[in-house]
NUKOL-619309 format. One record per atom (N, C-alpha, C): residue number from 1; residue in three letters; atom name; x, y, z. Coordinates in Angstrom, 3 decimals, always signed. Layout:
% residues N
<NUM Ala CA <X Y Z>>
...
//
This chain:
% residues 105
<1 Unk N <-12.492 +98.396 +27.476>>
<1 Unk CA <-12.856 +98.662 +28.847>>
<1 Unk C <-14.118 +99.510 +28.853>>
<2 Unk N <-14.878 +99.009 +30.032>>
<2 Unk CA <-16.152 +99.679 +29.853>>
<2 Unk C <-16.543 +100.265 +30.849>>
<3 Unk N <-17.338 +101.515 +30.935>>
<3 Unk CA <-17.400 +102.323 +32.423>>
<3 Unk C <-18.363 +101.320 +32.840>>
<4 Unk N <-17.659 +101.382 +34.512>>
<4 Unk CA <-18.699 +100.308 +35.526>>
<4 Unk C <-18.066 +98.980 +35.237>>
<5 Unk N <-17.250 +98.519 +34.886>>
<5 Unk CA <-16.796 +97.332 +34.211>>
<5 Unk C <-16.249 +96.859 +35.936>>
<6 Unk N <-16.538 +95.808 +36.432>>
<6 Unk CA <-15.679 +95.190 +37.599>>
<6 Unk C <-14.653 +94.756 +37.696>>
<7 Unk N <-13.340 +94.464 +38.003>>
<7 Unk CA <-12.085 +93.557 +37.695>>
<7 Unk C <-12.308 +93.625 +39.045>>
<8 Unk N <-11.157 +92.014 +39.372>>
<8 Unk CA <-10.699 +91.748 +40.638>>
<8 Unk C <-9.278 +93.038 +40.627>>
<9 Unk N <-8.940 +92.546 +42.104>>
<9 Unk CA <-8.190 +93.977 +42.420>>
<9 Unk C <-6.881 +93.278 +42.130>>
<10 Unk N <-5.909 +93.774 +41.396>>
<10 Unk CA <-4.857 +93.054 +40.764>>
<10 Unk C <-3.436 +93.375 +41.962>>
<11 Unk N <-3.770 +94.045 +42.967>>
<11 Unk CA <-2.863 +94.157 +44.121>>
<11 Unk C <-3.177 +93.164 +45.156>>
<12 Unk N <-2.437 +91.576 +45.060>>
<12 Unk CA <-2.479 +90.671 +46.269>>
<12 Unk C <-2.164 +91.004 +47.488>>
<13 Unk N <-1.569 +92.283 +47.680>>
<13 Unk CA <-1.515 +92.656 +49.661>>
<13 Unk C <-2.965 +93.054 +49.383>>
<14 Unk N <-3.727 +93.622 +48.814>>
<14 Unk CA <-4.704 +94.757 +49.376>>
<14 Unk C <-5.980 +93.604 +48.911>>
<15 Unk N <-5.784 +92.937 +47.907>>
<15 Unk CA <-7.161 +91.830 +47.779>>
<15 Unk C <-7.755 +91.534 +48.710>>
<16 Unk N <-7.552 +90.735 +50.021>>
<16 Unk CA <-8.149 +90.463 +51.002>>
<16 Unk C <-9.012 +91.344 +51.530>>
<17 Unk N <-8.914 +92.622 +51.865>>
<17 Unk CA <-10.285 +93.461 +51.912>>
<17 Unk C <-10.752 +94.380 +50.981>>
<18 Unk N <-10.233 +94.471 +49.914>>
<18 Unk CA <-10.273 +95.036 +48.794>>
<18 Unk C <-10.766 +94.166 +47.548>>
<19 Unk N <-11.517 +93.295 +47.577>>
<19 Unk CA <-11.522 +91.969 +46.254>>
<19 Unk C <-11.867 +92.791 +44.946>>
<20 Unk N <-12.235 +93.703 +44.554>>
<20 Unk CA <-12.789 +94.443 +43.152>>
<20 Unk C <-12.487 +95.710 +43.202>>
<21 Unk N <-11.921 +96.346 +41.944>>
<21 Unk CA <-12.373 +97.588 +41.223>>
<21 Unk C <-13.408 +97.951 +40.519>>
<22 Unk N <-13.876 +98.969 +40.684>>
<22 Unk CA <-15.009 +99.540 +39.778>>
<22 Unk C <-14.018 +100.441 +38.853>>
<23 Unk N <-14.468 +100.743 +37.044>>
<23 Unk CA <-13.796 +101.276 +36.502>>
<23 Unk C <-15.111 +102.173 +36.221>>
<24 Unk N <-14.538 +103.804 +36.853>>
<24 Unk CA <-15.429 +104.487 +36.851>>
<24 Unk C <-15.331 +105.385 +35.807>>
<25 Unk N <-14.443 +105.300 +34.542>>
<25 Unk CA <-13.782 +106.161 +33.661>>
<25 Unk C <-14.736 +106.440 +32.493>>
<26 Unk N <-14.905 +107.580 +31.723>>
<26 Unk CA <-15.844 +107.761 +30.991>>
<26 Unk C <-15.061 +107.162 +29.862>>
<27 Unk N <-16.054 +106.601 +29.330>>
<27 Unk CA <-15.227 +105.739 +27.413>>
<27 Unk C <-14.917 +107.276 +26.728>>
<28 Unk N <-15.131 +107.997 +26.786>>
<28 Unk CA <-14.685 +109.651 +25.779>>
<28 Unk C <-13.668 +109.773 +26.018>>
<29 Unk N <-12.523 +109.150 +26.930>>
<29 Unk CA <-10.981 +109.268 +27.211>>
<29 Unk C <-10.674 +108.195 +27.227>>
<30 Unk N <-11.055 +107.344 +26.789>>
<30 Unk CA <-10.278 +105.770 +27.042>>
<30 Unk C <-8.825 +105.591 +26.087>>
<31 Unk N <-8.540 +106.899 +25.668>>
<31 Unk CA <-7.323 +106.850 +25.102>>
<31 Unk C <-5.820 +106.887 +25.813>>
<32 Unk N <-6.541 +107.513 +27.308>>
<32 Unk CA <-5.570 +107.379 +28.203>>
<32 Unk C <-4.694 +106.076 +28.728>>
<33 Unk N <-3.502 +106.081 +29.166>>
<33 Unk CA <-2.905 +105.194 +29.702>>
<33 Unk C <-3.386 +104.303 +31.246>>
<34 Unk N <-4.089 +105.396 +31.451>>
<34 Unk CA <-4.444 +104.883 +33.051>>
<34 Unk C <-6.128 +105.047 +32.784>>
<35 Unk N <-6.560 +104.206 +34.337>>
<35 Unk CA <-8.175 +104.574 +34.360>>
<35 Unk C <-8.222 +104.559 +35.723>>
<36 Unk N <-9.688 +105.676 +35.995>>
<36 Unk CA <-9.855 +105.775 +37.396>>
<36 Unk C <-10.694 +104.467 +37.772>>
<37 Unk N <-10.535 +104.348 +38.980>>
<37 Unk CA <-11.389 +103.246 +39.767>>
<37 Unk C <-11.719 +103.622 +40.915>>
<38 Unk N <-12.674 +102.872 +41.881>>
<38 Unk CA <-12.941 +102.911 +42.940>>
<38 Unk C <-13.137 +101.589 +43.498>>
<39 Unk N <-12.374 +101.264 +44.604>>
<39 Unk CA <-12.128 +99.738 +45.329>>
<39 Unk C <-13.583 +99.768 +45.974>>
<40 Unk N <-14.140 +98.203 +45.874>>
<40 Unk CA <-14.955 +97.603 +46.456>>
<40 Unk C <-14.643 +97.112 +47.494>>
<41 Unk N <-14.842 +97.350 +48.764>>
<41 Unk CA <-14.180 +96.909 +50.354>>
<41 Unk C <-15.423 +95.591 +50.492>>
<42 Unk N <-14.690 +94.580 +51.405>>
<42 Unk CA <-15.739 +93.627 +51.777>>
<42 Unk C <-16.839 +94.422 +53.273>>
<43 Unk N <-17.564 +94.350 +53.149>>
<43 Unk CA <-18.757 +95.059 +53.819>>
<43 Unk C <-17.966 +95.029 +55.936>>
<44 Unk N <-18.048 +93.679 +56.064>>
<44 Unk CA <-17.788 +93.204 +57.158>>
<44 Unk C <-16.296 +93.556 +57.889>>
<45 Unk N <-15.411 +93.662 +56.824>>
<45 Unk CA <-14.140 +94.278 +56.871>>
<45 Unk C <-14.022 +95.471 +57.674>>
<46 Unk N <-15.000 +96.284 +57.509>>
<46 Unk CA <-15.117 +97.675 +57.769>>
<46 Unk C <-15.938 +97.938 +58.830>>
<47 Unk N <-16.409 +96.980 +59.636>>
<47 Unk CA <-17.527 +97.078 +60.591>>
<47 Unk C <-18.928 +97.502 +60.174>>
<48 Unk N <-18.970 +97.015 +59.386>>
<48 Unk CA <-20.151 +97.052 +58.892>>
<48 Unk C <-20.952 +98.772 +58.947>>
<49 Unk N <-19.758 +99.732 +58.766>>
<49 Unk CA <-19.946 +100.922 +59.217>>
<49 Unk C <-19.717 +101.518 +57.511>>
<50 Unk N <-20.642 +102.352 +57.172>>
<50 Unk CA <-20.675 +103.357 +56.180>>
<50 Unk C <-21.144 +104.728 +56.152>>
<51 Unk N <-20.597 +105.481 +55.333>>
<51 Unk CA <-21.359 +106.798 +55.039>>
<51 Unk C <-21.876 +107.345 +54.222>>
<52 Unk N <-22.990 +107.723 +54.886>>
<52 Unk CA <-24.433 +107.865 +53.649>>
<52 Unk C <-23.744 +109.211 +52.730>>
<53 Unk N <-24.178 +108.302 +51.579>>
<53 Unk CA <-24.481 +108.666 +50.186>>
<53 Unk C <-22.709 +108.758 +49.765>>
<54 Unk N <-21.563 +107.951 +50.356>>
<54 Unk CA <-20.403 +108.310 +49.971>>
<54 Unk C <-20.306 +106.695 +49.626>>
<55 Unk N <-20.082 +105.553 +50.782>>
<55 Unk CA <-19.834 +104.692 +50.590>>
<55 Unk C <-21.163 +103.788 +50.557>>
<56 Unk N <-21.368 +103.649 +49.592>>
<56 Unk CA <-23.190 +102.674 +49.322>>
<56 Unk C <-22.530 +101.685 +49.272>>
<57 Unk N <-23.659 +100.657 +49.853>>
<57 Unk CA <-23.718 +99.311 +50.233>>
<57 Unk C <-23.893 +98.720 +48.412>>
<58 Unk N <-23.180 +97.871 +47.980>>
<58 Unk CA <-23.383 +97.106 +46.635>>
<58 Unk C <-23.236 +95.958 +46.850>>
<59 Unk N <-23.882 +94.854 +46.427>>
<59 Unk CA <-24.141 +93.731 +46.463>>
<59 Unk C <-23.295 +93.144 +45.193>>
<60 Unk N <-22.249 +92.836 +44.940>>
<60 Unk CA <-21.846 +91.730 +43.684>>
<60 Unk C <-21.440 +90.641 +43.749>>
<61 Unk N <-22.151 +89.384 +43.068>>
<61 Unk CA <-21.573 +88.373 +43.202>>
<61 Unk C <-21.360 +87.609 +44.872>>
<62 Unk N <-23.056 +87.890 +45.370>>
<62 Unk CA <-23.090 +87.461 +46.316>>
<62 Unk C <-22.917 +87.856 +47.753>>
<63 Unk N <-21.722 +88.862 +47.320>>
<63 Unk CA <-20.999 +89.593 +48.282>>
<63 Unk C <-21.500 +91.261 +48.976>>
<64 Unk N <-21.426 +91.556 +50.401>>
<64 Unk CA <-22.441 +92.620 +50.484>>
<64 Unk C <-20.972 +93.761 +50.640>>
<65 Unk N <-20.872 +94.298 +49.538>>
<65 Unk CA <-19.563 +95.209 +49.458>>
<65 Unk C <-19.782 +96.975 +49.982>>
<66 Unk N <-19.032 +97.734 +50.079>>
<66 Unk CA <-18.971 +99.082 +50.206>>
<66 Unk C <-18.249 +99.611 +49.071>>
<67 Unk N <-18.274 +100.357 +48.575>>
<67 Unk CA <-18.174 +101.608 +46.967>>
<67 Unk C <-17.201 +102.323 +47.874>>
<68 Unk N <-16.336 +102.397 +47.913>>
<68 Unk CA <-14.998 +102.953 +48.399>>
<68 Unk C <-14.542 +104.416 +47.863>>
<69 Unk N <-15.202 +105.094 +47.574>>
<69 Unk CA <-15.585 +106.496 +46.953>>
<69 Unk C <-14.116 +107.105 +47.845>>
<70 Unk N <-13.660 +107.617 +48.723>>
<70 Unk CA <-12.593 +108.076 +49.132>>
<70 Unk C <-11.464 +108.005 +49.009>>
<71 Unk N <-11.477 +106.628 +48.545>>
<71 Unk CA <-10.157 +105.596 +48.149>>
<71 Unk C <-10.350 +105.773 +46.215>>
<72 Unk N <-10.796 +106.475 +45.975>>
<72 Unk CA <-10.853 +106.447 +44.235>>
<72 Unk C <-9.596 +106.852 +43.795>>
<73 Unk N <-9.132 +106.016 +42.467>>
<73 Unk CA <-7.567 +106.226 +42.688>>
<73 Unk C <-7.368 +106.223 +40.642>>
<74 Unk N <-6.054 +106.445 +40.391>>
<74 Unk CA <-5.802 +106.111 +39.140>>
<74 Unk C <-5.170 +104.977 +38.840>>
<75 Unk N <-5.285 +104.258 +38.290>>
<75 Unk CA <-4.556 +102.653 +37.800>>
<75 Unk C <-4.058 +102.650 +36.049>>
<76 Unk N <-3.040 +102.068 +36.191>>
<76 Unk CA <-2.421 +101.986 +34.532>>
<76 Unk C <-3.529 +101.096 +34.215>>
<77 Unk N <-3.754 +101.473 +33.087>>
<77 Unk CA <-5.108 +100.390 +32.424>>
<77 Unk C <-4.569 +98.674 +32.146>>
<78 Unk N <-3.177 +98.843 +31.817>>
<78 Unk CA <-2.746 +97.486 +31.626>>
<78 Unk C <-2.643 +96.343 +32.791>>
<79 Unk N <-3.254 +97.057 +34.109>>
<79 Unk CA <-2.918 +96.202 +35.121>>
<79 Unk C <-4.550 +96.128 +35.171>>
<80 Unk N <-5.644 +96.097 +34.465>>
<80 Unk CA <-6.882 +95.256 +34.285>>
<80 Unk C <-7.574 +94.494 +33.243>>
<81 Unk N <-7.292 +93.758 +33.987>>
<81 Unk CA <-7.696 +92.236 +32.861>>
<81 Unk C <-8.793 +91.957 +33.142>>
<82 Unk N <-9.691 +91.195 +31.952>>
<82 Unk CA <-10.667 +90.634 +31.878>>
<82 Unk C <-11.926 +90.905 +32.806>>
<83 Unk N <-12.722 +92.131 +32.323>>
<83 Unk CA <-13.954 +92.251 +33.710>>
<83 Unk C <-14.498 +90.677 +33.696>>
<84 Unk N <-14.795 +91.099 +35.133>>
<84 Unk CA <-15.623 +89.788 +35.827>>
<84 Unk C <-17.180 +90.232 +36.250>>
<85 Unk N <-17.454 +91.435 +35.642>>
<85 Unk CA <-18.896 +91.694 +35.745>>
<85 Unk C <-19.012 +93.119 +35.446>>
<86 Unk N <-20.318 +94.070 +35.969>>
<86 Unk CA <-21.011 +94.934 +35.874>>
<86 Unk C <-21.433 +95.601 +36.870>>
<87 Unk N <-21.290 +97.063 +37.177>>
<87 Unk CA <-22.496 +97.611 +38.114>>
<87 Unk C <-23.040 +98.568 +37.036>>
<88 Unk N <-23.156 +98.901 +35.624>>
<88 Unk CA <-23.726 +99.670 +35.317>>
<88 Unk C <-25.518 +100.109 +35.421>>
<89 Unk N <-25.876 +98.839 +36.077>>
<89 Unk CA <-27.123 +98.866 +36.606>>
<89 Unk C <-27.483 +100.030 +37.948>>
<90 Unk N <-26.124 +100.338 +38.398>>
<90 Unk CA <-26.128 +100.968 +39.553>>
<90 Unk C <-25.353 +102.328 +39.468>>
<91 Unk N <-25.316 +102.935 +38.207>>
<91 Unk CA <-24.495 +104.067 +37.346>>
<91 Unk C <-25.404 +105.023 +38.438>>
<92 Unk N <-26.359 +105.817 +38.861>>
<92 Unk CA <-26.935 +106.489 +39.465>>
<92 Unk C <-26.443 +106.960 +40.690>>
<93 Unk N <-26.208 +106.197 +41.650>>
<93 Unk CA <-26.058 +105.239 +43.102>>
<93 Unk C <-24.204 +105.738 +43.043>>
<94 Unk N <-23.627 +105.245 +42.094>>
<94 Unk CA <-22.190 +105.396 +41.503>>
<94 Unk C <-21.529 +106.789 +41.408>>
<95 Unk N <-22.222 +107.358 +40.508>>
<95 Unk CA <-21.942 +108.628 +40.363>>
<95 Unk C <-22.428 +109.415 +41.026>>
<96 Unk N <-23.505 +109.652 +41.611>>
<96 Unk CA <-24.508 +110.179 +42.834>>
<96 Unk C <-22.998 +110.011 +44.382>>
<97 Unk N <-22.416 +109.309 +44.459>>
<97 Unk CA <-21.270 +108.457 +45.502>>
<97 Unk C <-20.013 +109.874 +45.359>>
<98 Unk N <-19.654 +109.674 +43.965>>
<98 Unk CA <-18.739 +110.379 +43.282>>
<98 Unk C <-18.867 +112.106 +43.542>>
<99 Unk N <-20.322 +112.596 +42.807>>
<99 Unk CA <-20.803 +113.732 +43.085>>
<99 Unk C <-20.720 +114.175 +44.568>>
<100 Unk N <-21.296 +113.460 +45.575>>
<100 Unk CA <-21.116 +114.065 +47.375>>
<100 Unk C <-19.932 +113.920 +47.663>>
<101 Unk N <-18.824 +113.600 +46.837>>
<101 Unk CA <-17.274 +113.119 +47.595>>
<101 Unk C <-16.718 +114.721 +46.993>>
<102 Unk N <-17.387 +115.040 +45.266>>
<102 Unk CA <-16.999 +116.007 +45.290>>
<102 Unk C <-17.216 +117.543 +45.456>>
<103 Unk N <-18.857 +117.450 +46.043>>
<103 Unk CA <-19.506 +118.826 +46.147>>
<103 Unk C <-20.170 +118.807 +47.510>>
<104 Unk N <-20.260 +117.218 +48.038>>
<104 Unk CA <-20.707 +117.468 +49.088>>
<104 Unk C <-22.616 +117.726 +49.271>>
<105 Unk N <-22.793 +117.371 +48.154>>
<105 Unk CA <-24.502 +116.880 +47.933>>
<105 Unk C <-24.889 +116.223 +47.364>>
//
């Protein structure tokens, strides 16, 4: 498992506006049982309403998503299979999301 690694969201009630996890977990603990994530909301789902510098607009796979920074949660690692992509291009943007959720700048 790789930080930034994408999986689909392995909870079928919550998929429908929830389609992806971000695995935001640093590899220096990947010894743990669980990993943190943060749900990718479908953009439109949400009224097209966000908050700056918490929930950034991400584009994957076509799709114009929101970074669900509030909703960041812990998941048993065994309930993610096979990434289906990458935002480590967007590690900045990510953790920058993370940082104002937790200091508030």
């Amino acid at each position: 498992m790789a930080q930034f690694d994408v999986y689909v969201n392995p909870s079928q009630s919550s998929r429908a506006f929830y389609p992806y996890l971000v695995d935001i977990q640093t590899p220096y603990i990947s010894e743990l049982a669980t990993r943190i994530v943060i749900p990718l909301g479908l953009y439109a789902a949400f009224g097209g309403q966000t908050m700056k510098g918490l929930t950034p607009i991400i584009t994957f796979q076509d799709e114009k998503l929101l970074l669900l920074t509030p909703q960041m949660a812990s998941l048993p690692a065994k309930r993610l299979h096979d990434p289906i992509g990458t935002l480590a291009h967007l590690r900045d943007r990510i953790i920058g999301a993370v940082d104002f959720a937790l200091t508030g700048f």
